[in-house]
C-alpha positions in Angstrom: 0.0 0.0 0.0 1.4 3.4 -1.2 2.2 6.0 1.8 2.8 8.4 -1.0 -0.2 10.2 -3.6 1.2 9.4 -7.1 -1.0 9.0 -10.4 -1.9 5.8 -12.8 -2.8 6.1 -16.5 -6.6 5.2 -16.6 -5.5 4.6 -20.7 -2.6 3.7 -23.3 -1.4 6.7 -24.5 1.3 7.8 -27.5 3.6 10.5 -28.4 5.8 11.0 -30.8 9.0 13.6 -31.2 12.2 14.2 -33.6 15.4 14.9 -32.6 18.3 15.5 -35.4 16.3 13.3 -37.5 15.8 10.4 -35.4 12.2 9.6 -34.6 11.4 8.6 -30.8 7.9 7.0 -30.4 6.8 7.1 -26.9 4.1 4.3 -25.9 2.4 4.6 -22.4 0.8 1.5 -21.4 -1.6 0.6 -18.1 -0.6 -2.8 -16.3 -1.1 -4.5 -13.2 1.5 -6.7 -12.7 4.9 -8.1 -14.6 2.8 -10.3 -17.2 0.7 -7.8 -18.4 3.9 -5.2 -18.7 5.4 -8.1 -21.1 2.6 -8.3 -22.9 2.3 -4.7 -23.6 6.3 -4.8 -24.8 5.9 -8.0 -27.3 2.7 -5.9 -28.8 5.0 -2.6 -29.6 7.6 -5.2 -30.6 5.6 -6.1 -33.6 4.2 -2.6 -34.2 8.0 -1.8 -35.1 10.4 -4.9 -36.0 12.6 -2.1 -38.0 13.2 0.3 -35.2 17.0 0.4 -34.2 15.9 0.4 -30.1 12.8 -0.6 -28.1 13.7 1.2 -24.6 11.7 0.8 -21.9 10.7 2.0 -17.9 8.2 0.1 -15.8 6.6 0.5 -12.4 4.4 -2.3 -12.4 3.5 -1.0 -8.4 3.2 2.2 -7.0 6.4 4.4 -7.0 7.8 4.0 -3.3 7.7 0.1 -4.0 11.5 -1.0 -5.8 10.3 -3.7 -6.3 7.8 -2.9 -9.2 10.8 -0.6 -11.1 12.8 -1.8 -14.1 13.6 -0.3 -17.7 16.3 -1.4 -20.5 18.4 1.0 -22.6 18.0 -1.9 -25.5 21.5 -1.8 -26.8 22.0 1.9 -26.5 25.1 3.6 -24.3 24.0 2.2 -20.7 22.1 5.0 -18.7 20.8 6.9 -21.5 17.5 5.5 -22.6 15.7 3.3 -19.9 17.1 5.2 -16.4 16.2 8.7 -17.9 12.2 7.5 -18.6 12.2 6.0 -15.6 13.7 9.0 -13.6 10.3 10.6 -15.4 8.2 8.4 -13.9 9.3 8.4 -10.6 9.3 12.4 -10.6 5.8 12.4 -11.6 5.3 10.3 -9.5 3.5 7.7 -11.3 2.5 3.7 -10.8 1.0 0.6 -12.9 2.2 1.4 -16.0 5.0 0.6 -18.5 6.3 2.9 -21.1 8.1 2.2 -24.0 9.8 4.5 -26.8 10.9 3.4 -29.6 13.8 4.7 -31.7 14.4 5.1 -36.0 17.5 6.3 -36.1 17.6 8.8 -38.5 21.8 8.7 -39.1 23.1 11.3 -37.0 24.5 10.5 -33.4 23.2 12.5 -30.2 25.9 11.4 -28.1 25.0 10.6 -24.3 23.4 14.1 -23.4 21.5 14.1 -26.3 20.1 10.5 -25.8 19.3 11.3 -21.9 17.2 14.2 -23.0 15.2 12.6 -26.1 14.5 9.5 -24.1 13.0 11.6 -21.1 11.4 14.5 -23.7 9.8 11.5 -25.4 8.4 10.0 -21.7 7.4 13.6 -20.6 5.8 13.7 -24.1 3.7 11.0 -23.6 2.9 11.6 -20.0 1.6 15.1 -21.1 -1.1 13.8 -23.3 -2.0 10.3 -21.3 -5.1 10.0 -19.1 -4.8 10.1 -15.1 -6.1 9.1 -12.0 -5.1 10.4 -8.6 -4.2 8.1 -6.2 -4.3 9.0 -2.7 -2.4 6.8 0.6 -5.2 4.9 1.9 -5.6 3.4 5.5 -6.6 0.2 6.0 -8.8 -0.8 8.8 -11.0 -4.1 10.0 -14.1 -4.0 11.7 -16.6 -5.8 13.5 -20.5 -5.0 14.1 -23.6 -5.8 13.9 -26.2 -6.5 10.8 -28.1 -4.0 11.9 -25.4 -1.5 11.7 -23.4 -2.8 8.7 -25.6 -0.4 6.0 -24.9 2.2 7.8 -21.0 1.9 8.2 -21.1 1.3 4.4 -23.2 4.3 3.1 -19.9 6.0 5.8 -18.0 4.3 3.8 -18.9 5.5 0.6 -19.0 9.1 1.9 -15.5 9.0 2.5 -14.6 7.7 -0.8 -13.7 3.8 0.7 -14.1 0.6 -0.1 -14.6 -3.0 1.0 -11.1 -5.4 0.2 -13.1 -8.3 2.2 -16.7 -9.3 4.1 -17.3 -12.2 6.5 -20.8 -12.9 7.6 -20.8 -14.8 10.6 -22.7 -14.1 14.3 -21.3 -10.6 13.8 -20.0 -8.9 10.2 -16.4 -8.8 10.1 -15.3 -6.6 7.5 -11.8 -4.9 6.1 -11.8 -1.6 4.2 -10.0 0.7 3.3 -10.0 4.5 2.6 -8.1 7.5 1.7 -5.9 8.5 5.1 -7.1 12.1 5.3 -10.4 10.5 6.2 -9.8 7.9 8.7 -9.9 10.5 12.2 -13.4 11.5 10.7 -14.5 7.8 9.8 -13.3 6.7 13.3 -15.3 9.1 15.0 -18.1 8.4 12.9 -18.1 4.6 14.0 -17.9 5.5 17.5 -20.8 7.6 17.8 -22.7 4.9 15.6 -21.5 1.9 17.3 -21.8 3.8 20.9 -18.7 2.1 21.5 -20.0 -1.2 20.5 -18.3 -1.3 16.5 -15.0 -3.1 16.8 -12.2 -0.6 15.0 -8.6 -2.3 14.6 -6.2 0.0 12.0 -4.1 -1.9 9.9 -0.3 -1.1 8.5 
C-alpha cells in the first residue's frame, strides 16, 4: 500500500518527437502486474520490427515500492535510454504502467546528453497527453458489528470515498476496508458515535 499520492494512466497513451532526424515513439501502457507489462512490450515489438531500439521504464506498483521498477536502454550507451524514462516516472510520481519509446534512427549520433534528453522528452511527451487518475495513501482498517449496523457503516463508507477489500458474515459482520488517510480520524469518529462504543475498530499497516 502506497504511503505516497502518485498517479496511474486510466489509458494507453502515445507520443511522438524528432530529434536531429531520429524519430522517438513514446508508448504509455496501463498494467497491473509483470505479465501484463510483457505483454504490452511483445505488442509494440511487432508494431515496429525495424526500429534500431525498443527502450523501456516500468513500475508495475506504485512508486515507493523497488520492487515494481525496471527499464532497459535496449543496446543503446548504458544509462541513456531506460534510467532517464524512468527517472520521469518516478518524478511524476507515477505507478502501474509501462512505457516504452521506440527509436528510427535517423543517421546522425546524439551522443550521451542528447540520448538522456530525447529519451525523457519522449516519456514527458507521452505523460503530457495520457489519461490520469489520482491516487491517494489509503488506511486500511477491520471491523466488527452488527447486521443492523453494517448499512450504515457502508453508506460511511462510501461518503468517505472507501471501499470494501473483504466481508465475513458470521454471528457478527467482520469486515476490512480501506479509505483515503485524510479521512480515517473523521471515519473513526463516525463509527464511534454509531456503534456507541460497540463497533470493533482495529487499523491496519
Amino acid at each position: 500500500m502506497s504511503k505516497l499520492t502518485y498517479w496511474r494512466p486510466v489509458a494507453p497513451a502515445e507520443a511522438e518527437i524528432e530529434v536531429k532526424n531520429s524519430r522517438f515513439i513514446a508508448y504509455l501502457e496501463p498494467v497491473e502486474n509483470l505479465q501484463q507489462a510483457d505483454q504490452a512490450k511483445a505488442k509494440i515489438r511487432e508494431l515496429h520490427p525495424n526500429a534500431r531500439h525498443h527502450c523501456w521504464a516500468q513500475l508495475v506498483s506504485a512508486p515507493d515500492d523497488v520492487h515494481g521498477a525496471g527499464a532497459s536502454d535496449d543496446g543503446e550507451p548504458g544509462g541513456t535510454a531506460g534510467r532517464p524514462m524512468l527517472a520521469v516516472l518516478t518524478g511524476k510520481p507515477a505507478g502501474y504502467l509501462m512505457v516504452m519509446v521506440v527509436r528510427y534512427f535517423g543517421g546522425v549520433k546524439l551522443g550521451t546528453g542528447g540520448l538522456v534528453r530525447a529519451y525523457s522528452g519522449a516519456v514527458r511527451a507521452v505523460c503530457d497527453v495520457a489519461q490520469w487518475q489520482q491516487c491517494l495513501p489509503m488506511a486500511k482498517f477491520q471491523l466488527v458489528l452488527s447486521y443492523s449496523q453494517h448499512q450504515s457503516a457502508l453508506h460511511l463508507l462510501n461518503q468517505l470515498k472507501g471501499d470494501v477489500c473483504t466481508s465475513d458474515f458470521t454471528e457478527l459482520v467482520q469486515l476490512s476496508v480501506q479509505l483515503p488517510q485524510t479521512e480515517e480520524v473523521e471515519f473513526t469518529r463516525q463509527l464511534e458515535e454509531m456503534g456507541a462504543g460497540s463497533i470493533q475498530i482495529k487499523r491496519l499497516d
